[in-house]
N, C-alpha and C positions, 0 to 999 in steps of 0.2 A: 652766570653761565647760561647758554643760549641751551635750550631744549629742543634735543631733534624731536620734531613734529612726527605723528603718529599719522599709517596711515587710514588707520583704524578710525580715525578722527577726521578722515577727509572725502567723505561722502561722494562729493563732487567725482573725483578720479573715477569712482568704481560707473560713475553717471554716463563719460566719456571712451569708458572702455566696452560699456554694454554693447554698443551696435557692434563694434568686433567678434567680442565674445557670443552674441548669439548668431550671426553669421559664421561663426565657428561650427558653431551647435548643429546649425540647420543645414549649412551645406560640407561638412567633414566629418562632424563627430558622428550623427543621426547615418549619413550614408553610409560611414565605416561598419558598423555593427548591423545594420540593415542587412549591407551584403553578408557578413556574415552569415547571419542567421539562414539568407537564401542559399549560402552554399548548401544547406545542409535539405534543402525542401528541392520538389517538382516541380515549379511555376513556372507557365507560359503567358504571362499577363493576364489571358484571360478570365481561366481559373483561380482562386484563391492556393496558395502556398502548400504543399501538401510534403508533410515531415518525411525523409527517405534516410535520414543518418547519413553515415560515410559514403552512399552509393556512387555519390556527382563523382569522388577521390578517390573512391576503388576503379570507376569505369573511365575515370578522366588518364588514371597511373596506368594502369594492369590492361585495357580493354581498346584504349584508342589510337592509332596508329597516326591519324592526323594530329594529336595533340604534339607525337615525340618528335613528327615531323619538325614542327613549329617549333619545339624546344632547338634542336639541333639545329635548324636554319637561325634563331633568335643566337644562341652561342659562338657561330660563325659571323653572324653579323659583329658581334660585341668582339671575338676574336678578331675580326679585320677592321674594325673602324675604329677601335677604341689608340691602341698601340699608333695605329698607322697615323689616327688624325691630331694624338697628340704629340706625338716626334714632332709633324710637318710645322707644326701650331706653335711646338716650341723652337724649331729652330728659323722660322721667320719673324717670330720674335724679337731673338736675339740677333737677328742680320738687321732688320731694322733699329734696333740701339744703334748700329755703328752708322749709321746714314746724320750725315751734317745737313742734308736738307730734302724738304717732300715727305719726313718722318711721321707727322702727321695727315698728310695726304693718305697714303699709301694705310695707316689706321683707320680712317673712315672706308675705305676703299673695299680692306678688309671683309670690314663690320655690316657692311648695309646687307648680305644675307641673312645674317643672324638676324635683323629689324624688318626684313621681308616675311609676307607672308610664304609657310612652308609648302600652301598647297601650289600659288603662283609656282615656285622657287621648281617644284617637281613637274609642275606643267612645262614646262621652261626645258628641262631635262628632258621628259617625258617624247618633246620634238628631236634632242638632240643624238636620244638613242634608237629613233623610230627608223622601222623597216630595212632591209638592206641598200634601196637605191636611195631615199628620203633623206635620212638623218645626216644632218651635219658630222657626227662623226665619222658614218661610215662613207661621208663622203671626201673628208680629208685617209680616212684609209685608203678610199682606191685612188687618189693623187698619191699618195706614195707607195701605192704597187701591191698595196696590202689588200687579202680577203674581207672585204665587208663582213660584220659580226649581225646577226639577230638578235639582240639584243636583249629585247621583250619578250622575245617569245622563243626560243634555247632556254631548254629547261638548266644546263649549267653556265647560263650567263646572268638570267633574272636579279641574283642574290648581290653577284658582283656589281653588276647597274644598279641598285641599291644602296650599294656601300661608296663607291666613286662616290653617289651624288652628294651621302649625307658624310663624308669626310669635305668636303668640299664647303656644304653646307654649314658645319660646325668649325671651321677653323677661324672665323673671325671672332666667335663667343671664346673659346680656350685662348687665343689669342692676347684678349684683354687682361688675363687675368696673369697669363707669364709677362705681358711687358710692365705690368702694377710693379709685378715680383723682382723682375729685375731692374726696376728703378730703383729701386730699394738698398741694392747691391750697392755697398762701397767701393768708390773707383779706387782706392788701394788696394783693394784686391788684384782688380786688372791689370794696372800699373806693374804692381810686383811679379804678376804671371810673365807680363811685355819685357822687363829686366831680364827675368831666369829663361828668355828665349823663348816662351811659349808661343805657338800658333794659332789664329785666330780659333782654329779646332781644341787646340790644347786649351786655351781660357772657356771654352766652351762648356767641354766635359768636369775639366780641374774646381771651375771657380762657380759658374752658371746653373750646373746642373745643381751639383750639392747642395748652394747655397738657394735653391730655388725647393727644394725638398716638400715643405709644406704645402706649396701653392702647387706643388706635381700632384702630391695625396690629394688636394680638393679637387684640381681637374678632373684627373682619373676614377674616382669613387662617381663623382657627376656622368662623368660621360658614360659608365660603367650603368647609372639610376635610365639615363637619358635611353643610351642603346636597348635597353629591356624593353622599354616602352613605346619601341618604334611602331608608328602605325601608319603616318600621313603619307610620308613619302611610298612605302606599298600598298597602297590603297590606290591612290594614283597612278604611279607609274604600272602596277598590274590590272587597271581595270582597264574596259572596251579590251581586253583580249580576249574575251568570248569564254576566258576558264575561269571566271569568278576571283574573289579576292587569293591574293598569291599567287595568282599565273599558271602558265602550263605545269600541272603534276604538282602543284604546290609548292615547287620550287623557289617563291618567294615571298612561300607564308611563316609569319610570327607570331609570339605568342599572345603579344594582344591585337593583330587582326585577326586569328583564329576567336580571340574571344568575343569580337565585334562579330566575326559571323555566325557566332555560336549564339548570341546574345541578342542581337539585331536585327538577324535575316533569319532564323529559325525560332528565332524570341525562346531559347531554353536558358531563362534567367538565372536560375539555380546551378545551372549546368558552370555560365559565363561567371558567374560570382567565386564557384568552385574555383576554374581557372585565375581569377584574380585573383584568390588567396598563392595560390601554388606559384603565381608570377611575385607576390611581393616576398615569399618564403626564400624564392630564388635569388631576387636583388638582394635581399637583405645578409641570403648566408656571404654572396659573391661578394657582398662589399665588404663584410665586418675581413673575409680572409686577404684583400684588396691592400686594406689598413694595415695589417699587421705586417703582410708579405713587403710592401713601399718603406712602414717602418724601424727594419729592422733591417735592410740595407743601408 
């Protein structure tokens, strides 16, 4: 009888895992707890750390009006990008299943934003929302009779030009992962929907969605992690406006560019650590209630 081998016995392995394991250490574990500990201190790089307790949590909750700004702008981003860009995501997906040919074309086609870099991708944008005579859009608005938009600088349009870019931006990543999904999908299914007279809509919602279920919960929890974290695209697209990161009135500021300016341009490290605990508090309630809301439909 053949003895499963110990791994306790096999030295070698633990030899091959080290570099991982202490690049773990040094760049995720060490950082994690680091920041921690600064939420809780006064540091401005130059000076050493100085203990203040809750104060960063009391003055970041109770005391600061730009932080709630950035929450509620960060929430309306998640609120309009997440929904909108996985619908769009899922249902070109599934219109590409039914294509006999260029199905793989029109996949790479997709996909090369997602492999683009994000800051290229928003400099790119950044031309196509500019000014009211300039920008390519607003210049197909006045070909069709329409009021050119300010874009960048309307303090209620910022947030929107923002989200356009990064639904856009992200539909070739979601993308990949509903056509995995519904490759997967047995063509009896379809077949029998196409018999009981179902519509290209009706096989969609009946057969595609439900049985797509799983791979809906991973997208969404992602894009859900992904939206929290927006930074590149308003950084970009709001700076040269003369009003600093997030635009005129802060109109398109979130909650970790607030922390990059909290953090970077006034170096109030403890302050910025503070807020990165209170941003991963947030991902983590919104997703775990995400799970359960997706799984129990």
């Amino acid at each position: 009888m053949l003895r499963r081998p110990s791994y306790v016995s096999q030295p070698i392995a633990f030899l091959f895992i080290a570099p991982a394991v202490v690049l773990f250490v040094i760049f995720i574990f060490i950082p994690i707890f680091a920041s921690l500990y600064l939420s809780f201190t006064a540091y401005n790089v130059i000076q050493p750390p100085r203990w203040v307790g809750l104060d960063n949590f009391i003055a970041l909750l109770g005391h600061d009006p730009r932080f709630w700004k950035a929450f509620r702008n960060t929430l309306l981003y998640v609120i309009g990008v997440v929904p909108t860009g996985t619908a769009i995501a899922l249902i070109l997906a599934a219109a590409l299943e039914e294509l006999s040919r260029g199905k793989q074309l029109f996949k790479v086609l997709y996909f090369i934003p997602t492999v683009t870099s994000v800051v290229a991708i928003a400099s790119v944008w950044k031309w196509l929302f500019a000014g009211e005579k300039y920008g390519l859009i607003n210049y197909l608005l006045i070909q069709l009779g329409l009021k050119p938009v300010d874009w960048l600088l309307s303090p209620q349009w910022v947030l929107p030009a923002i989200m356009i870019m990064s639904v856009w931006a992200g539909l070739g990543y979601n993308m990949v992962f509903f056509s995995a999904g519904i490759s997967t999908i047995p063509q009896a299914l379809y077949e029998a929907a196409k018999v009981d007279g179902a519509t290209w809509w009706g096989r969609f919602w009946h057969v595609t969605v439900p049985m797509l279920r799983p791979t809906l919960v991973f997208v969404v929890v992602m894009a859900v992690v992904n939206s929290f974290q927006v930074f590149d695209q308003v950084y970009i697209l709001t700076s040269g406006t003369g009003e600093g990161i997030g635009g005129v009135l802060d109109s398109g500021l979130t909650l970790v560019s607030y922390l990059y300016d909290q953090g970077f341009t006034k170096f109030r490290m403890g302050y910025a650590s503070a807020i990165a605990y209170v941003i991963f508090g947030s991902v983590f309630g919104l997703t775990l209630v995400n799970i359960r809301m997706l799984r129990s439909r």
